[in-house]
C-alpha positions as CSV (number, residue, x, y, z in Angstrom):
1,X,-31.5,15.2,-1.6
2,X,-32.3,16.5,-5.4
3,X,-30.8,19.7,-4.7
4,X,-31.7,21.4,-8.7
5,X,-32.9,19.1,-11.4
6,X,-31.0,15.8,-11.7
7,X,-28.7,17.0,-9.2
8,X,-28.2,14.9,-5.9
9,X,-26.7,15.7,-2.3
10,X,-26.0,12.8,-0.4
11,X,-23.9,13.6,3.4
12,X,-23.1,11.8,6.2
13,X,-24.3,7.8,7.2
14,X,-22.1,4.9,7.4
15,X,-20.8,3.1,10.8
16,X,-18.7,5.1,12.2
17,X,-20.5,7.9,11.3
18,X,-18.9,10.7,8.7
19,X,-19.2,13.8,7.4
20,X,-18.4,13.4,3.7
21,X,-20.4,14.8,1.2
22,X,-20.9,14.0,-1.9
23,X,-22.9,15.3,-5.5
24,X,-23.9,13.7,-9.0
25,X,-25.7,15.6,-11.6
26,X,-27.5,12.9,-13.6
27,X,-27.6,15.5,-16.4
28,X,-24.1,14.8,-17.6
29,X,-23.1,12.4,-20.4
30,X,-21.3,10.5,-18.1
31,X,-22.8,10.9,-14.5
32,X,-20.4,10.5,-11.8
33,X,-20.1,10.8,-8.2
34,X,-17.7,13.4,-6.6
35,X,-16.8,15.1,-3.3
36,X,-17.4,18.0,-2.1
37,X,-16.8,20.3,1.2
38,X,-17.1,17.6,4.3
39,X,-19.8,18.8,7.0
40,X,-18.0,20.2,10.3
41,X,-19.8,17.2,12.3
42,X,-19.9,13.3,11.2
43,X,-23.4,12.1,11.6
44,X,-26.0,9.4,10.7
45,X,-29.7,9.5,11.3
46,X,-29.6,13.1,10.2
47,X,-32.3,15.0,8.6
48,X,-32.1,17.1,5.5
49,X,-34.6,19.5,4.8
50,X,-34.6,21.7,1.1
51,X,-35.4,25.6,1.5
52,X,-37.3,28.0,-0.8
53,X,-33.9,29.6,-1.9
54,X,-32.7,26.2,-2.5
55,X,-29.8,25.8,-0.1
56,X,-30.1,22.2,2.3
57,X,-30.6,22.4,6.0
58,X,-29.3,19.2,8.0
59,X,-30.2,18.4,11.2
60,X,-29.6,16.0,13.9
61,X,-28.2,12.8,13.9
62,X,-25.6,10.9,15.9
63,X,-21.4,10.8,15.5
64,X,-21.2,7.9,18.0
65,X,-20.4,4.6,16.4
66,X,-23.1,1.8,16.1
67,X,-26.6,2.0,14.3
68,X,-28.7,4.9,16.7
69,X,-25.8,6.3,19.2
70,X,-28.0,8.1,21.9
71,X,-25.2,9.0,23.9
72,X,-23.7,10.5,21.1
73,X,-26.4,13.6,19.8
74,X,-25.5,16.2,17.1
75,X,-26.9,19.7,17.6
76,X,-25.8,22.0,15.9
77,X,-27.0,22.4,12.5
78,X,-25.5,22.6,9.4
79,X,-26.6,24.3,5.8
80,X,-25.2,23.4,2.5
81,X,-24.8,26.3,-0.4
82,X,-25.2,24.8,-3.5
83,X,-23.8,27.8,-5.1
84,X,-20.6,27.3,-3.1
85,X,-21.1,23.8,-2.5
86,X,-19.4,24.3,0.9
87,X,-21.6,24.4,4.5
88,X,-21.9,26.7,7.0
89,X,-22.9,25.5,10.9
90,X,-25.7,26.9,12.2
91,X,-28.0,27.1,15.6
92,X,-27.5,24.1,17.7
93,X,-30.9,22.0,18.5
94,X,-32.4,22.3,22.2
95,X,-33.5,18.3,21.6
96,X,-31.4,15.7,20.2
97,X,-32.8,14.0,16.7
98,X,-31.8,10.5,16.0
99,X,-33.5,7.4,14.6
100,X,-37.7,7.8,13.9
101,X,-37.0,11.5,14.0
102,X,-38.3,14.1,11.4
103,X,-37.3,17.7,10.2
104,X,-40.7,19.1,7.5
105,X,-40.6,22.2,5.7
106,X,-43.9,24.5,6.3
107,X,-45.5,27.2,4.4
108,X,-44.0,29.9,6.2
109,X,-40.4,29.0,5.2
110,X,-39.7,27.9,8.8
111,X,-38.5,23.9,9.6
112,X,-40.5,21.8,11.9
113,X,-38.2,19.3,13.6
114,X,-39.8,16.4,15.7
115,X,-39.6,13.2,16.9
116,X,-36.6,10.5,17.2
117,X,-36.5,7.8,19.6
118,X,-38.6,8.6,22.6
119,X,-38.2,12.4,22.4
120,X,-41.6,14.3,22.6
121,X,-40.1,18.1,22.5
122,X,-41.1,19.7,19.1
123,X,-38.7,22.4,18.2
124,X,-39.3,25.4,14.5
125,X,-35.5,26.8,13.0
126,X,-35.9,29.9,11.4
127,X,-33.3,30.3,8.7
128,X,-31.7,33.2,8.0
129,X,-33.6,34.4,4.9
130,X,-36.0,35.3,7.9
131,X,-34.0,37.9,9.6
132,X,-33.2,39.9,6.3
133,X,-36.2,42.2,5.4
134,X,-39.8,42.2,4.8
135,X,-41.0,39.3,2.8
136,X,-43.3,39.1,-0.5
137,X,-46.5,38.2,-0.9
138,X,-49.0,35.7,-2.3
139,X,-52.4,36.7,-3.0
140,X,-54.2,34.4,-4.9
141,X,-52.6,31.5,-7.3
142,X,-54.8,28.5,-8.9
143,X,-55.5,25.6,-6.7
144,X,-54.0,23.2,-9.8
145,X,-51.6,23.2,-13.0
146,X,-51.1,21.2,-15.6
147,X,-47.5,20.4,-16.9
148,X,-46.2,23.2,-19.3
149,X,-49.0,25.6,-18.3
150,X,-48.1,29.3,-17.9
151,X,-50.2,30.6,-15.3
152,X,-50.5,33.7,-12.9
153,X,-49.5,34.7,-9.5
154,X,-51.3,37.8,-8.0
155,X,-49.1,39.8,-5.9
156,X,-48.4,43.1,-5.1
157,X,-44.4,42.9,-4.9
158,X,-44.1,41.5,-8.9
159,X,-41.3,43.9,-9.5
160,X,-39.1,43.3,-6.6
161,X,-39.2,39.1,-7.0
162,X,-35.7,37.5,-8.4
163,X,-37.1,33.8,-7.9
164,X,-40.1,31.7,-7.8
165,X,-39.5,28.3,-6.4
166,X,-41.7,25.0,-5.6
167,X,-40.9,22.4,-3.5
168,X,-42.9,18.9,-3.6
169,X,-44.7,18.6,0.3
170,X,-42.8,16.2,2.4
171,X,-43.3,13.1,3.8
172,X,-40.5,12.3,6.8
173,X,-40.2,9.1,8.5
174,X,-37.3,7.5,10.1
175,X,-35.0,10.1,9.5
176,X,-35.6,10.4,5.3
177,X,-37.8,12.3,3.1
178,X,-38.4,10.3,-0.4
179,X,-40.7,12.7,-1.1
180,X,-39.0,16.1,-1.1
181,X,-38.2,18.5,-4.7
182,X,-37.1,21.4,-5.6
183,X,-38.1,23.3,-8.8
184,X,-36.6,26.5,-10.0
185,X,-39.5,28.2,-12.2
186,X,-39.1,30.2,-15.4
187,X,-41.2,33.6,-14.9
188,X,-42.1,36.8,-16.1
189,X,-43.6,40.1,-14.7
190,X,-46.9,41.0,-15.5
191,X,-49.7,43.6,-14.2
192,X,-50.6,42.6,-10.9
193,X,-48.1,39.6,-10.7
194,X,-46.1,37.2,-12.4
195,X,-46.5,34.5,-15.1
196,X,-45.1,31.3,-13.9
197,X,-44.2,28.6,-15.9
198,X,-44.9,24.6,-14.5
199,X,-42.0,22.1,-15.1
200,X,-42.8,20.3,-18.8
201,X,-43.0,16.6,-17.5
202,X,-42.9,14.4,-14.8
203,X,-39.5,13.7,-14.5
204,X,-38.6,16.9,-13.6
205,X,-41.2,17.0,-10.9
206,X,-43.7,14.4,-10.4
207,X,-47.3,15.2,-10.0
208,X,-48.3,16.0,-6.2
209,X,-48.8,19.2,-4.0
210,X,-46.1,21.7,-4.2
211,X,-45.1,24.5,-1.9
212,X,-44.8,27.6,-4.1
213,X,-43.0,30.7,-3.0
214,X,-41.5,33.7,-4.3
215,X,-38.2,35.2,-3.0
216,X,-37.4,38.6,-3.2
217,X,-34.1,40.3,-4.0
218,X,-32.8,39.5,-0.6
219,X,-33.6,36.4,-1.2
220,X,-36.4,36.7,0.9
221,X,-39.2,34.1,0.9
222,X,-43.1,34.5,0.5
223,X,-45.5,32.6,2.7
224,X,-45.8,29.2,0.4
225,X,-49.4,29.0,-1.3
226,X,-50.2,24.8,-2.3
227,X,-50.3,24.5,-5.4
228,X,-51.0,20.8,-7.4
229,X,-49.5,19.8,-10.3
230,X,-50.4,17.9,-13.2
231,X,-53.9,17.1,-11.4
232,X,-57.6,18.1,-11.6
233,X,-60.1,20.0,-8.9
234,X,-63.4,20.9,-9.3
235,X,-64.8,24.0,-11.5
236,X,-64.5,27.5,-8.7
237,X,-68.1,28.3,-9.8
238,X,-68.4,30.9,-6.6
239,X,-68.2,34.7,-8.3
240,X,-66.3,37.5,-6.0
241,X,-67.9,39.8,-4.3
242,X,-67.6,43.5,-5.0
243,X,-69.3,46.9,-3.7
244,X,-67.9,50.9,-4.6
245,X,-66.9,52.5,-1.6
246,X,-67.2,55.9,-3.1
247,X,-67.8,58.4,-4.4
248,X,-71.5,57.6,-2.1
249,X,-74.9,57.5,-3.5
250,X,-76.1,60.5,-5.0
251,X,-73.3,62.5,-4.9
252,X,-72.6,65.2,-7.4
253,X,-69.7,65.4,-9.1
254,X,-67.1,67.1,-10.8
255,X,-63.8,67.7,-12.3
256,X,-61.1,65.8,-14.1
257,X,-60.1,63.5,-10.9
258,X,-62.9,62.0,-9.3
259,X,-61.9,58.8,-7.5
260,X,-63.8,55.9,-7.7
261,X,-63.1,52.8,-5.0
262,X,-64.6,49.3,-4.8
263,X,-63.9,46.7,-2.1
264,X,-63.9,43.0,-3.4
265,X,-63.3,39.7,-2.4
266,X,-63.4,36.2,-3.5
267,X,-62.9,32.9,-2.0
268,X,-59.8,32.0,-4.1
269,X,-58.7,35.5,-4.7
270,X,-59.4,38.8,-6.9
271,X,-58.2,39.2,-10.6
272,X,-58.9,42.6,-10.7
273,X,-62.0,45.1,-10.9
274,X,-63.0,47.0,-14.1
275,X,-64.9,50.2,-13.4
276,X,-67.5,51.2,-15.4
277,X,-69.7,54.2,-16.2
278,X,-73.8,53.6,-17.5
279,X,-72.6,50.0,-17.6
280,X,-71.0,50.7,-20.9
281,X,-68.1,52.6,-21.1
282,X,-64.8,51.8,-19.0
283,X,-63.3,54.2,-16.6
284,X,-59.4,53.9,-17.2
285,X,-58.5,50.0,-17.5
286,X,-58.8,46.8,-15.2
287,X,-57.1,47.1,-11.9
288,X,-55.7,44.5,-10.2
289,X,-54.4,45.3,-7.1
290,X,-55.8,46.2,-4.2
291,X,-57.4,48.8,-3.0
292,X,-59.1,48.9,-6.2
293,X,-59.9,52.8,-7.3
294,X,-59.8,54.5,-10.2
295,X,-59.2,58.6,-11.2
296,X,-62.6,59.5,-13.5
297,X,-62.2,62.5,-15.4
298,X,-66.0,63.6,-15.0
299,X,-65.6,66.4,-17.8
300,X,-65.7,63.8,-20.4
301,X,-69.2,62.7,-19.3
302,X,-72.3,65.0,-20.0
303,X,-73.6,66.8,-16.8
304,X,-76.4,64.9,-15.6
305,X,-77.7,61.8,-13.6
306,X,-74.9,59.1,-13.8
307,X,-74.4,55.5,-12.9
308,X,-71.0,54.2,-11.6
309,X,-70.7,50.0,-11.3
310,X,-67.5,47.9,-10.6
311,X,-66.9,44.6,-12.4
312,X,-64.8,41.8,-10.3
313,X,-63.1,39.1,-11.8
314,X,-61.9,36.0,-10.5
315,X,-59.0,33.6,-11.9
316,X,-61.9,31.2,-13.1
317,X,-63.5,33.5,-14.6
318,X,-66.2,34.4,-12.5
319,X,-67.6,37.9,-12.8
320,X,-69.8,40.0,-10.3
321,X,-71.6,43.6,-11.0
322,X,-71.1,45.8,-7.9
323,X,-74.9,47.4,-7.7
324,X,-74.8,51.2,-9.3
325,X,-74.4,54.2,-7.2
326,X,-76.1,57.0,-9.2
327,X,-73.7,60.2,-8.9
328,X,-75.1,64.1,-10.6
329,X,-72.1,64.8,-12.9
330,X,-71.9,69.0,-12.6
331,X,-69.4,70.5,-14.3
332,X,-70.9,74.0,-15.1
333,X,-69.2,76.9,-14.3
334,X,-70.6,80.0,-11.7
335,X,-73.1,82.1,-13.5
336,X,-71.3,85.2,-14.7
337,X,-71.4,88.6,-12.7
338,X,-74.2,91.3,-14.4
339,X,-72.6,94.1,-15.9
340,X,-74.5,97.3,-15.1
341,X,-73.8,101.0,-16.5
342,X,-74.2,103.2,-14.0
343,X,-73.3,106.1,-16.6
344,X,-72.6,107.3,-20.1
345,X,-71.2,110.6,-21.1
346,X,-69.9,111.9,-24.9
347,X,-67.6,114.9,-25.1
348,X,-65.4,115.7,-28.1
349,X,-66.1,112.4,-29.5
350,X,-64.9,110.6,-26.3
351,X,-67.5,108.3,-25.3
352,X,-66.9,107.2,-21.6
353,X,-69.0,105.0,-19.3
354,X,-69.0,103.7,-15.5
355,X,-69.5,99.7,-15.6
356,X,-70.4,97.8,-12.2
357,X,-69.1,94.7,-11.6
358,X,-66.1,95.1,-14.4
359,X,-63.7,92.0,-14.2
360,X,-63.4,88.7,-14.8
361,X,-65.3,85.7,-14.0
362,X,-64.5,82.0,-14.0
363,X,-65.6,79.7,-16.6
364,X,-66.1,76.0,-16.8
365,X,-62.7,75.3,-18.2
366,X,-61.1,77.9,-15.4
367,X,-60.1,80.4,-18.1
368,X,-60.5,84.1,-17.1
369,X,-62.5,86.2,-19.4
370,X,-63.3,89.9,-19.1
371,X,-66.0,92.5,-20.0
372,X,-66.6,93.8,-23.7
373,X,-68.3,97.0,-24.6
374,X,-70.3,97.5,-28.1
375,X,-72.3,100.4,-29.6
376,X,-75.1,99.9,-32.4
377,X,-74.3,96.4,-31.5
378,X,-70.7,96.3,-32.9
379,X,-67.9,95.6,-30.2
């Protein structure tokens, strides 16, 4: 198993069976076998199955002497840390797994083990990263990469992910998997996700279909997305679609925090959605998770008949115009109160009057104001 790049597990084999284990890192000026912590069970025809958070699980296999001991099963299974380089045993098998049989990492970070001589049970292990938390998630990666390429994975949980890791889609027959590869990625938080570098060149990971995930702080796994590697697919010419959920059609309006919301959808998956105002001018800037909304601050538009619109963007490229919900922007302020002198009177040059409806009223801006008095038209 390439455990990292240019790093190799091999464990078990041989007749009698063992439970040696040993590591080479092909990286080192000189490259050289040695051993490491034994396996608590000698076995042959084992499976070994690489995990998003790149430890090994093996499974089945035989400790009887000979070429495929039946009467001989292993069950219980066994996981290698590479961090530790030591293994720790694990649930034991309902089935036993010998020669023909197969062990295939899915999507969902669980392992599908199967087969072996005539044995028709199908069994899933859930590894432990399973029973620690909630997991991330994926919502929308591209369908190919070339080698080198930085490009982006939408998901809501960008600040809480410690890891992003591919590994190459199996292909299990008689007890190996030549096809199986790990990839620790470089990445880098961004709004709405992560930028994920692809490995440089093909010897670091040949060109195929990859499982991607992303792993939490706890270590946590996503649910993979498939992503292919240093090939082509087709042009994604289908746009999103994309409709404002409010504020409704001919609303009025007003204030400094009217929210705007837009559903949107696309077959690959959302970018983002830009709200706009006449079809010109932004409200605030892109935003790329969902529920997509935005705060408006009506003041700064002119009171009037308005039009709101939402822009969707896929990762292609592809752009879609919600259709415009016209909303009456109001942001005038109660009429004031009339003031009304009910009487005047002037005695040793005291002038004294009775107002009605002295006080204050509210203006547009919310600032109270109160009642002035003039004579000859000076105040």
């Amino acid at each position: 198993v390439m455990y990292d790049d240019g790093k190799v597990l091999v464990m078990g084999g041989v007749d009698p069976p063992t439970s040696a284990a040993e590591v080479i890192d092909l990286n080192a000026p000189t490259a050289a076998w040695r051993l490491v912590a034994s396996m608590a069970n000698a076995r042959r025809q084992l499976n070994a199955t690489l995990l998003p958070d790149g430890k090994v699980l093996v499974t089945g296999g035989t400790s009887g002497p000979g070429f495929n001991n039946t009467a001989t099963p292993v069950f219980a299974a066994e996981m290698w840390d590479p961090a530790t380089e030591r293994w720790t045993t694990m649930a034991s098998a309902q089935a036993p797994r010998l020669y023909h049989s197969a062990a295939l990492l899915l999507p969902d970070g669980r392992v599908l083990t199967t087969g072996g001589d005539d044995i028709t049970q199908v069994e899933l292990y859930s590894p432990p990263y399973l029973f620690a938390g909630a997991r991330p998630g994926i919502t929308a990666v591209p369908a190919a990469v070339s080698f080198g390429q930085s490009y982006f994975v939408e998901t809501p949980d960008a600040t809480n992910i410690a890891k992003v890791t591919w590994i190459r889609l199996g292909s299990v027959t008689h007890a190996f998997d030549m096809n199986q590869r790990i990839n620790s990625l470089s990445f880098s938080q961004a709004p709405g996700g992560l930028n994920v570098l692809a490995p440089s060149n093909p010897n670091l990971a040949p060109p195929g279909h990859y499982l991607l995930f992303i792993l939490n702080a706890n270590g946590v796994p996503s649910i993979a997305k498939i992503v292919q590697l240093g090939g082509s697919v087709a042009p994604d010419p289908t746009p999103p679609t994309v409709s404002i959920t409010a504020p409704a059609d001919g609303t009025t309006v007003s204030g400094s925090s009217v929210t705007v919301s837009a559903n949107a959808s696309d077959n690959v998956g959302v970018s983002g959605v830009q709200f706009k105002l006449d079809g010109t001018t932004n409200l605030g800037t892109e935003d790329t998770l969902s529920p997509y909304s935005v705060a408006w601050n009506s003041t700064t538009a002119t009171n009037g008949l308005h039009t709101l619109t939402a822009v969707a963007r896929d990762a292609a490229g592809n752009t879609t115009i919600s259709a415009g919900v016209s909303v009456t922007v109001n942001n005038t302020g109660p009429a004031l109160p009339d003031v009304i002198v009910t009487s005047l009177s002037y005695a040793s040059g005291v002038f004294t009057s009775t107002v009605k409806n002295q006080g204050t009223a509210a203006t547009p801006a919310g600032i109270a104001i109160g009642v002035a008095y003039s004579v000859d038209g000076v105040y």
